[in-house]
C-alpha positions in Angstrom: 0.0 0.0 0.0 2.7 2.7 1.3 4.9 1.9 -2.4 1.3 2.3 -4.5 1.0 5.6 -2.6 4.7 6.5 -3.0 4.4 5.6 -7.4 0.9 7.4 -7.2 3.1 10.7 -6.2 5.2 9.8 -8.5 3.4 9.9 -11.3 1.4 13.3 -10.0 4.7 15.1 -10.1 5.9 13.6 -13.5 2.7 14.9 -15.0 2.6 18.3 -12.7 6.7 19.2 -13.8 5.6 20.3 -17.5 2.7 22.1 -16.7 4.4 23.7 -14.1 7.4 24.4 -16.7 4.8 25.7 -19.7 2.9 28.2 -17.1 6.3 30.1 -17.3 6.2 32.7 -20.2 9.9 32.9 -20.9 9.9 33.1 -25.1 11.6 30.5 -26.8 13.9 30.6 -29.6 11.3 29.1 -31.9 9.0 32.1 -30.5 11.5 34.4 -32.2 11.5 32.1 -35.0 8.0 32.8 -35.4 7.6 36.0 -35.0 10.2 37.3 -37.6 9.6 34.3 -40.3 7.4 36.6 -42.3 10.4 38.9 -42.0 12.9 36.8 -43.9 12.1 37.5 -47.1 12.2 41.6 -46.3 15.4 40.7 -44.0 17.5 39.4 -47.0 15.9 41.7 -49.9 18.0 44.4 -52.0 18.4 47.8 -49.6 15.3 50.2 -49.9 12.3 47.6 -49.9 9.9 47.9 -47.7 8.5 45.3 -44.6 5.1 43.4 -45.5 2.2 44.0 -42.9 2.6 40.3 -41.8 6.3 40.8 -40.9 5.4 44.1 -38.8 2.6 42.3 -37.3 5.4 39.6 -36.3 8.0 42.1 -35.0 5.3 44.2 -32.9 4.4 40.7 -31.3 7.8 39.8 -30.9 8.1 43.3 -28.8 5.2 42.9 -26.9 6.5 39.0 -26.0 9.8 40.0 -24.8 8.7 42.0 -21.5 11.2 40.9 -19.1 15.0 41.2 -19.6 15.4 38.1 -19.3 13.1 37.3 -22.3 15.2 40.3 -24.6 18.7 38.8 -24.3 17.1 35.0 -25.1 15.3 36.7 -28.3 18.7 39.2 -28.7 20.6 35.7 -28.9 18.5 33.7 -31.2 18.2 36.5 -33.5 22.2 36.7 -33.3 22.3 33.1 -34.3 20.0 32.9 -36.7 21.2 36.0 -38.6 24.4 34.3 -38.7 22.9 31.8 -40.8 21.1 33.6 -43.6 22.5 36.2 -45.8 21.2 39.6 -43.9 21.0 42.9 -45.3 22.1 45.0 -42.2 20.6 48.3 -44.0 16.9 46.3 -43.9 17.7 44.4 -40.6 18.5 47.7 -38.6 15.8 49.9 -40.8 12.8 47.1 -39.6 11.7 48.5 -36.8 11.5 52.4 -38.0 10.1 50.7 -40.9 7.0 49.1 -39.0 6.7 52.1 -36.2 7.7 50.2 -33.5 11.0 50.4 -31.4 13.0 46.9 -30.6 15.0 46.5 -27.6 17.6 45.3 -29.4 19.0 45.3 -33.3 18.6 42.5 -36.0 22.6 41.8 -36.8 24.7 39.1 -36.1 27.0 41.2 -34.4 25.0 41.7 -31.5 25.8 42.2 -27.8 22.9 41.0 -26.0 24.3 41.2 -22.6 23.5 44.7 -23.0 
């Protein structure tokens, strides 16, 4: 009786942990991901095109998402990494968010510092 009671526990807190772990709103890299995808196409485009409505959208929730500073310097580093993976045009990466209206709490660029 005492070890069905013990595996009972058990099994409460192996099904308790993710909820408990998913009622956190930290963003995630693929949050950032998701945010910006309809950014990409804007993000590596020739200098002096303009941001679709979908990618604004996107970067306006990405602001609104990343509240806490912890939540800025995990987006500030996924954007880092990912930026280092596609062929960026800086001109359109640091001209997004003047291009939308909205202000960033960090840039689009590879070269970031996002400890600051």
């Amino acid at each position: 009786m005492k070890l069905q009671v013990v595996a009972l526990l058990l099994v409460l807190v192996l099904l308790l942990v993710p909820l408990a772990s998913s009622s956190s709103n930290e963003i995630t890299c693929s949050d950032v991901i998701g945010y910006l995808r309809p950014c990409e196409e804007y993000l590596t485009a020739e200098s002096g095109s303009k941001p679709s409505e979908s990618c604004c959208e996107g970067a306006n929730a990405l602001k609104s998402a990343a509240i806490t500073q912890q939540d800025r310097i995990a987006a500030c580093e996924c954007i880092k990494t990912v930026a280092k993976s596609i062929k960026l045009n800086p001109q359109n990466a640091h001209d997004l968010p003047s291009n939308c209206g909205i202000t960033l709490p960090f840039e689009i660029s590879p070269t970031l510092d996002c400890s600051k």
